[in-house]
C-alpha positions in Angstrom: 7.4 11.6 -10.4 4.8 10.3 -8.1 1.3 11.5 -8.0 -1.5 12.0 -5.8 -3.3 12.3 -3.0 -2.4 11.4 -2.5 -3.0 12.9 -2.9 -3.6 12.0 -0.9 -4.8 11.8 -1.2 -4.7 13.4 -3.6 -0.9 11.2 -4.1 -1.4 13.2 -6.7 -1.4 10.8 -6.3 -0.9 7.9 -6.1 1.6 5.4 -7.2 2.3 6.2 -10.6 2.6 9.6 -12.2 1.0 12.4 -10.5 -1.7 14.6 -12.0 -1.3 18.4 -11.2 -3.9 19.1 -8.5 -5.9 16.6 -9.2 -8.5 14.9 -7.1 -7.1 11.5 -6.6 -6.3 10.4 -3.0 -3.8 8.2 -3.0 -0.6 6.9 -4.4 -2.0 3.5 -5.0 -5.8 3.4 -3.2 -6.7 6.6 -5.1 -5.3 5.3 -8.2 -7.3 2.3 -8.6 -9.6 1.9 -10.9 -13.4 0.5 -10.2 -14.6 -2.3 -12.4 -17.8 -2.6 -11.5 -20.7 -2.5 -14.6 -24.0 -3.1 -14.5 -26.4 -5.0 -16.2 -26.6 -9.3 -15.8 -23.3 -11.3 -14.4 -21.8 -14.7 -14.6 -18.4 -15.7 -12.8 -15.7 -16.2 -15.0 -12.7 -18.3 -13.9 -9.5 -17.8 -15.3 -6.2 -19.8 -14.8 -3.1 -18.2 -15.5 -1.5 -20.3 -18.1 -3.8 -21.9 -19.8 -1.8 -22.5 -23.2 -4.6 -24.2 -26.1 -3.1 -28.1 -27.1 1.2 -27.6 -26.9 1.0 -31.2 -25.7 -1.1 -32.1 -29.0 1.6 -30.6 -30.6 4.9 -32.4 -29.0 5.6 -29.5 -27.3 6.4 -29.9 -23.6 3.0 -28.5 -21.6 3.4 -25.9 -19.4 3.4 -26.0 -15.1 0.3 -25.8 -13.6 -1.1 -22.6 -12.7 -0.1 -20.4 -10.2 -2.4 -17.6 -10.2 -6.3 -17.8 -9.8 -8.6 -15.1 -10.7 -12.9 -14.9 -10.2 -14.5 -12.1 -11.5 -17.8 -11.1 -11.8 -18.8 -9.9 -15.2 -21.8 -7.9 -15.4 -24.0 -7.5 -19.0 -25.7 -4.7 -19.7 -29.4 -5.9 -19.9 -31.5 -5.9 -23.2 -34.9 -4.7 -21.3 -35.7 -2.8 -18.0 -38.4 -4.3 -15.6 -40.1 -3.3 -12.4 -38.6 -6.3 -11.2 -35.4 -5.8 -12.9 -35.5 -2.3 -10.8 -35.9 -3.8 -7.7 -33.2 -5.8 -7.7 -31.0 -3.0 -8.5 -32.7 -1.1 -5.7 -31.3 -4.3 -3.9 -28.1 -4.2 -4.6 -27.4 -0.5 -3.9 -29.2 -0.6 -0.5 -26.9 -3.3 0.6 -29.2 -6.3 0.0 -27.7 -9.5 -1.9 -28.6 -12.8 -2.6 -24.8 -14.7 -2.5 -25.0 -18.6 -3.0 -22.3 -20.7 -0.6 -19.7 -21.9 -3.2 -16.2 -22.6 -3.4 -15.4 -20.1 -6.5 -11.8 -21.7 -6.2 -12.6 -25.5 -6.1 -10.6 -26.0 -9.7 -7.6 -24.4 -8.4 -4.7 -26.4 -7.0 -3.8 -26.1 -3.1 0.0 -24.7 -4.5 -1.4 -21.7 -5.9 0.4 -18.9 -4.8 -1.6 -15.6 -6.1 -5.4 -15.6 -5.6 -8.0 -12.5 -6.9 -11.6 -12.4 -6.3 -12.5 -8.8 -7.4 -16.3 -8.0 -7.7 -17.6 -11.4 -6.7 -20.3 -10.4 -4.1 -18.7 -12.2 -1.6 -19.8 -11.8 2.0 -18.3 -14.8 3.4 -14.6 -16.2 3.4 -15.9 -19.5 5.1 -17.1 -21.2 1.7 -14.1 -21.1 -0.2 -11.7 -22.8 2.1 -8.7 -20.5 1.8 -6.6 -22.5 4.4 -5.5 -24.9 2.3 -3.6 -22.7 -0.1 -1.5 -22.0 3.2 1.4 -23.9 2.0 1.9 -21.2 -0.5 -0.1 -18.5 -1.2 1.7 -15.5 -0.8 -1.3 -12.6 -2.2 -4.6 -12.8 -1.6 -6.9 -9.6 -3.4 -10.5 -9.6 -2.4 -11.4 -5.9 -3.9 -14.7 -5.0 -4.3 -16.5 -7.1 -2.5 -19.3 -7.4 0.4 -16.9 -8.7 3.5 -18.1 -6.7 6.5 -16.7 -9.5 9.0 -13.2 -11.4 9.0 -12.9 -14.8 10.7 -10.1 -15.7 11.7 -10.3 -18.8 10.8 -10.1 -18.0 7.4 -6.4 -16.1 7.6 -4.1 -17.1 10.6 -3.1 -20.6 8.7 -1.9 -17.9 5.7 1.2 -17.3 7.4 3.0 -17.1 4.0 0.6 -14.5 2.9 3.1 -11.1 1.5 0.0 -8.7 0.3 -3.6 -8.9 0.8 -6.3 -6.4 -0.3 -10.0 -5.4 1.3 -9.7 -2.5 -0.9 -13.3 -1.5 -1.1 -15.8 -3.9 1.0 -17.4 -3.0 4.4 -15.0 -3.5 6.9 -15.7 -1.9 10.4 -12.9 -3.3 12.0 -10.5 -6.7 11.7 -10.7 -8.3 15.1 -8.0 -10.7 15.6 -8.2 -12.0 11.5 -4.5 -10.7 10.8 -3.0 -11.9 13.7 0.1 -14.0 13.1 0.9 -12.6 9.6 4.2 -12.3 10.0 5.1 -12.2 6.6 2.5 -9.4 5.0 4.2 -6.6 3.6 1.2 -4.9 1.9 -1.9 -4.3 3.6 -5.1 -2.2 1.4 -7.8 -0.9 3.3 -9.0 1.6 1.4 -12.3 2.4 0.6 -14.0 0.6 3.5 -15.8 1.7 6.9 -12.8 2.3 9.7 -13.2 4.9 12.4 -9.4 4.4 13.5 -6.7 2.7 12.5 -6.9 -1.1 13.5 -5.3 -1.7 16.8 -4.8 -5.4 15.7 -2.4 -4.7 13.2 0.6 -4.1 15.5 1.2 -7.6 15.2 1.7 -7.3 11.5 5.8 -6.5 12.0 6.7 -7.0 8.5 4.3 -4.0 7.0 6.0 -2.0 4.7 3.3 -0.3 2.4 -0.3 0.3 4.2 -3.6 2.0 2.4 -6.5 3.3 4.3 -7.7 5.5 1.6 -11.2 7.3 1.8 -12.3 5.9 5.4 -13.8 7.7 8.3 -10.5 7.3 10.6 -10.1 10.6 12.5 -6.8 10.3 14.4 -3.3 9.3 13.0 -2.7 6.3 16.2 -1.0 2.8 16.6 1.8 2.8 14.1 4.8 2.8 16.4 5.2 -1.3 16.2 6.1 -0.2 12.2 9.1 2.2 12.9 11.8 -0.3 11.5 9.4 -1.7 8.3 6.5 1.1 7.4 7.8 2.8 4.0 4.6 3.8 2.4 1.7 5.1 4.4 -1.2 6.2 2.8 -4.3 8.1 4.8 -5.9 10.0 2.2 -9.3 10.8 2.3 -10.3 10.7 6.0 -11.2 13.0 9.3 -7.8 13.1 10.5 -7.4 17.2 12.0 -3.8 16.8 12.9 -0.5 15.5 11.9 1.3 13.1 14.9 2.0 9.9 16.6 4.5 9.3 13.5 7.1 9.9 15.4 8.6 6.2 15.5 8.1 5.8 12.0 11.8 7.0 11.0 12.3 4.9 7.8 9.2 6.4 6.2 9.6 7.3 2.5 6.2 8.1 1.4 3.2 9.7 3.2 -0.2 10.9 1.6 -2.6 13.1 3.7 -4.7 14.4 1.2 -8.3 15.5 1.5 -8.5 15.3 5.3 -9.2 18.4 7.5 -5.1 19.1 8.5 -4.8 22.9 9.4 -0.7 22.6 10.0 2.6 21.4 8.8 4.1 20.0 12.1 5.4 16.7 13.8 7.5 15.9 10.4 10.6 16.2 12.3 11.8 12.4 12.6 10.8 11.5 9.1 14.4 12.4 7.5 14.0 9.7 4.7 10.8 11.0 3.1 10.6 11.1 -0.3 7.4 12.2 -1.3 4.7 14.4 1.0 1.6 14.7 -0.4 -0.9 16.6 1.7 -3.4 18.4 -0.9 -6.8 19.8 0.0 -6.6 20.4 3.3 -6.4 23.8 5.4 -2.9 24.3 5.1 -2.0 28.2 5.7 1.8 28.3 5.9 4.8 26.4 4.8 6.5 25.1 7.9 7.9 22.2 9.8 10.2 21.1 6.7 13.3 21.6 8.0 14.4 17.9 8.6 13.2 16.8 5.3 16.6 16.5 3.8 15.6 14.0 1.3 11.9 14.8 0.1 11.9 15.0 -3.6 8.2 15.5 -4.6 5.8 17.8 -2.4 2.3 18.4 -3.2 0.2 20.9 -1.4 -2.1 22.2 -4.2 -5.8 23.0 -3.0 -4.8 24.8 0.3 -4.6 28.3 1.9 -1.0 28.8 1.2 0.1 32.3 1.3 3.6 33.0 0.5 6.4 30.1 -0.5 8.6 29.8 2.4 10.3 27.5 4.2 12.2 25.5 1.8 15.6 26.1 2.6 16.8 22.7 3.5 14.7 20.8 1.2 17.3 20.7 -1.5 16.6 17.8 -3.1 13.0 19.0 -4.2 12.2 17.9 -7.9 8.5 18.2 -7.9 6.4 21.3 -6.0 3.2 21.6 -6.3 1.4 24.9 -4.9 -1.5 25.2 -6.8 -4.7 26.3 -6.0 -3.5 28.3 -3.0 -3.1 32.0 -2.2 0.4 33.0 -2.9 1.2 36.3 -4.1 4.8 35.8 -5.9 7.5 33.1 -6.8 10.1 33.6 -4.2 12.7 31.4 -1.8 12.8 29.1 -4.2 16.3 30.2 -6.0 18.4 27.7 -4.3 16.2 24.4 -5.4 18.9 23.5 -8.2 17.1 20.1 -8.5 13.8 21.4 -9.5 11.7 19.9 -12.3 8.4 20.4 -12.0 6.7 23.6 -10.5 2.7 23.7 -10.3 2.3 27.3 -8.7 -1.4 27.6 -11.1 -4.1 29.3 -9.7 -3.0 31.7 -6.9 -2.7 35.5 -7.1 0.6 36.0 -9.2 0.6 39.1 -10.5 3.1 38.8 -13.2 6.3 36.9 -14.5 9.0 39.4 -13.7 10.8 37.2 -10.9 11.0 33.9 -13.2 14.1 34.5 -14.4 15.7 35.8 -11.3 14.2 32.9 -9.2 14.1 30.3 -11.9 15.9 30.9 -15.0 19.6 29.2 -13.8 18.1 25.6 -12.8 18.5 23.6 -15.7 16.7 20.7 -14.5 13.4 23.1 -14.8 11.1 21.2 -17.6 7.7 21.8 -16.5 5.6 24.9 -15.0 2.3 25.6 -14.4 1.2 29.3 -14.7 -2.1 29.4 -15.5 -5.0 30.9 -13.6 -2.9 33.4 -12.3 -3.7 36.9 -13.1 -0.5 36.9 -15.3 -2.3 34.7 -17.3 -5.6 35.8 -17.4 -5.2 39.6 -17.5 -1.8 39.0 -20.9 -3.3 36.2 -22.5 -1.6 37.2 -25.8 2.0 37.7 -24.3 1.8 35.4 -21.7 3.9 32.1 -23.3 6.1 33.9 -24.9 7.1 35.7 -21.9 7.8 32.6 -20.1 9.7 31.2 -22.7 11.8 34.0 -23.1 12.5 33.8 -19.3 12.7 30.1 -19.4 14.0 28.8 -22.1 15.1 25.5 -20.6 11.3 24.7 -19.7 9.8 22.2 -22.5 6.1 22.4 -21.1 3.7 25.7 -20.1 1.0 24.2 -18.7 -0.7 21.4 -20.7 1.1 22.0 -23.8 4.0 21.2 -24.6 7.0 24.0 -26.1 9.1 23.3 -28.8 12.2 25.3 -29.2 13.0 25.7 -33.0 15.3 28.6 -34.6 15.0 31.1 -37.2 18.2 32.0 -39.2 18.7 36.0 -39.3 22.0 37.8 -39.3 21.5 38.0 -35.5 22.7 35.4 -33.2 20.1 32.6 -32.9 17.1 33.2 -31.8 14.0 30.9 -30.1 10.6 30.8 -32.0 8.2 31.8 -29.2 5.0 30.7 -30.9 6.0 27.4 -31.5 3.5 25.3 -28.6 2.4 21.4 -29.5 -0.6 21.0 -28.2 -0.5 17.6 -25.5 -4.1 16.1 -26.4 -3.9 16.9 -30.1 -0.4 16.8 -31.2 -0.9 19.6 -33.8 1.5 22.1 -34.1 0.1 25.7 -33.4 2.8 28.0 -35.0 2.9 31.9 -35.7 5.3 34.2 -37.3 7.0 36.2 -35.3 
C-alpha cells in the first residue's frame, strides 16, 4: 500500500507504505529524510567500490567506480562560543562562506551516478559536470544552497535519467533543463517555486515529478506530459483548485495533500489512477470519482467529509482512508469486495452496529481503524471485542494487532476476543473470557 501525502501530501504518503493520517506530504518528497546535523563538517568522499587490496591477494580487482558521493558531515562541537554562535546565526540566515572546488576532481569522466547531498554548494560552475556527459545518467544535489541554474552546467547532460534539487532555493529553472530529453525523474521539492516551471515542457520523457512543500498556487503547464507523466506529486502548496490535468490520461499516481482544495472535480480523464491522495485540505463531499475505474488506494483523512458516498464505480479500492473527517456512519461501502484497509478514525460514529452488514462478507478486510469515534470513546471496555465479533476476518484494530486463538468447549468453536498483541511492544495482552 502506498502512503502519503501525499499525502500529499500527505502520500500518506509517499512512496513506500503509508502512515494512517499522517502528516507526510508526499509519496517520495514527503518521505525523505533530512540529514542535516550540526556541530563542525569535513567533506567526505566516497567511491562506490572501493574493495581494500583483492589485487594484493591475486584476486582480479574490481571496475572502477561508477557512483560518486560528497557529503558534508557535520560534528557536534565540544564548546559553544560567541563566535561559534555567530556563525550559526550565519548559516540559518542564509549567509555561507563556500570555497570554489571541484568536490569531484577524483572521480572518472564515465561515472554514471553522482550525489552531492548537504555540501553547501551555491554554484554548479566549479565542479565541471559537463564532462561526465558521456554517461552520467543521475545527478542528486539535495540539500544544498543552488538558488540559480546555468545552463551551462546541464544541457551537455543529455544522458541524464533523474536529477534532484530536492531542498535548495530554487525560484525558478530558466532555460537549465532544456534539451533533457532523456530525464525521467525530476525532484523539486522543498524549494521556492510560485508555479510550475514553464521550461519543463521540453522535458518529454518525465515520468515521475516532485514539487513537494513549495509556494505554487495553480495546477498549469503539464499538458506536453500526457503520453509520459505517471507520478505527480504537488503536496504541500497553495494550489485552491483541482484542473488543467486534463491531458494527463496515463496518470497513475497523484498527491494533493495539504494544499487549500475545497472540491473533488476535474478527475474525469484520469481512468488509470491508482492512488489519490488528497489529505488535509477542505474537502466536504465525496464526488467526481466516477471514472476512476482503477484507483486502488484513496486517502482523504484530515478533511470535512460528511457522509461516505460516491464510491460506486471505484471497485477496485483496497485502501480508504477517511479519517479525521465528519462522517456520521459506515455506509455505501458494501460493494468494495477488494477492501483491505479502512481508516474511518476520528469522525462522529456513533456505534458498530452496521460493520457487519457493510463489512463483515469482504474477506480481503485486514485492517480498520475505529478509534476516536464515540464508539470508542464512550464503550471503551466492549469496544474490540465488538469488532472482532463483527469482523472476524480483520487481523488489526487500530495499532494493535488481533490474534484469533480458540477455546475448546462443547460448543462449536469459538474466537478469544481478548486476545490483542500490542504492535510497538509485541506483548501479548490476554483475558479470560
Amino acid at each position: 500500500m502506498a502512503s502519503a501525502a501525499a499525502a500529499s501530501a500527505l502520500n500518506p504518503v509517499a512512496e513506500g507504505s503509508a502512515v494512517p493520517n499522517g502528516d507526510a506530504v508526499g509519496g517520495k518528497g514527503g518521505a525523505k529524510q533530512d540529514n542535516r546535523a550540526t556541530g563542525g563538517e569535513k567533506n567526505d568522499i566516497v567511491r562506490d567500490g572501493d574493495g581494500g587490496n583483492e589485487g594484493d591477494r591475486g584476486e582480479e580487482p574490481k571496475k572502477e567506480a561508477r557512483t560518486a558521493r560528497v557529503v558534508l558531515h557535520k560534528e557536534e562541537p565540544e564548546e559553544s562560543d560567541e563566535e561559534d554562535d555567530e556563525d550559526r546565526k550565519d548559516e540559518e540566515s542564509g549567509i555561507h562562506e563556500v570555497e570554489d572546488e571541484d568536490l569531484l576532481v577524483d572521480f572518472p569522466d564515465e561515472t554514471e551516478e553522482i550525489e552531492l547531498i548537504h555540501s553547501r554548494i551555491t554554484s554548479l560552475t566549479p565542479l565541471r559536470l559537463p564532462r561526465f556527459a558521456g554517461s552520467l545518467k543521475k545527478l542528486c544535489l539535495r540539500q544544498n544552497f543552488l538558488a540559480a541554474l546555468d545552463p551551462a552546467d546541464f544541457q551537455p547532460l543529455t544522458r541524464l535519467e533523474e536529477l534532484d534539487f530536492y531542498d535548495n532555493q530554487l525560484k525558478n529553472l530558466g532555460d537549465a533543463l532544456v534539451g533533457l530529453d532523456k530525464l525521467a525523474v525530476l525532484d523539486l521539492s522543498f524549494n521556492l517555486l510560485r508555479a510550475v516551471p514553464d521550461t519543463i515542457s521540453s522535458l518529454t520523457s518525465l515520468a515521475t515529478i516532485y514539487f513537494v512543500q513549495n509556494k505554487i498556487t495553480k495546477i498549469d503547464d503539464l499538458h506536453p506530459f500526457g503520453a509520459t507523466l505517471k507520478s505527480l506529486e504537488l503536496g504541500g502548496n497553495r494550489i485552491r483548485k483541482i484542473e488543467n490535468l486534463d491531458a494527463l490520461v496515463n496518470l497513475e499516481e497523484l498527491w494533493l495533500g495539504k494544499n487549500k482544495i475545497t472540491k473533488l472535480e476535474n478527475l474525469s480523464t484520469l481512468g488509470r489512477l491508482r492512488i489519490l491522495s488528497i489529505q488535509s485540505n477542505r474537502i466536504t463531499k465525496l464526488e467526481g470519482l466516477e471514472n476512476l475505474v482503477n484507483l486502488e488506494d484513496f486517502y482523504i483523512s484530515h478533511n470535512g467529509v460528511e457522509r461516505l458516498e460516491g464510491l460506486e464505480n471505484n471497485l477496485k479500492l483496497q485502501t480508504l482512508d477517511v479519517g479525521h473527517n465528519s462522517i456520521p456512519a459506515i455506509e455505501n461501502i458494501s460493494h468494495l469486495t477488494r477492501l483491505e484497509e479502512l481508516w474511518i478514525n476520528n469522525n462522529v460514529i456513533p456505534n458498530v452496529h452496521d460493520l457487519t452488514p457493510q463489512l463483515g462478507h469482504i474477506a480481503t478486510l485486514k485492517t480498520i481503524y475505529l478509534e476516536g469515534n464515540p464508539c470508542q470513546r464512550e464503550d471503551m471496555s466492549g469496544y474490540r471485542r465488538k469488532i472482532i465479533l463483527a469482523l472476524p476476518q480483520v487481523q488489526q484494530i487500530d495499532a494493535k494487532y488481533v490474534i484469533h486463538s480458540y477455546i475448546s468447549s462443547p460448543s462449536p468453536l469459538l474466537y478469544c476476543a481478548y486476545c490483542i498483541i500490542d504492535i510497538s511492544s509485541s506483548r501479548l495482552n490476554c483475558k479470560p473470557s
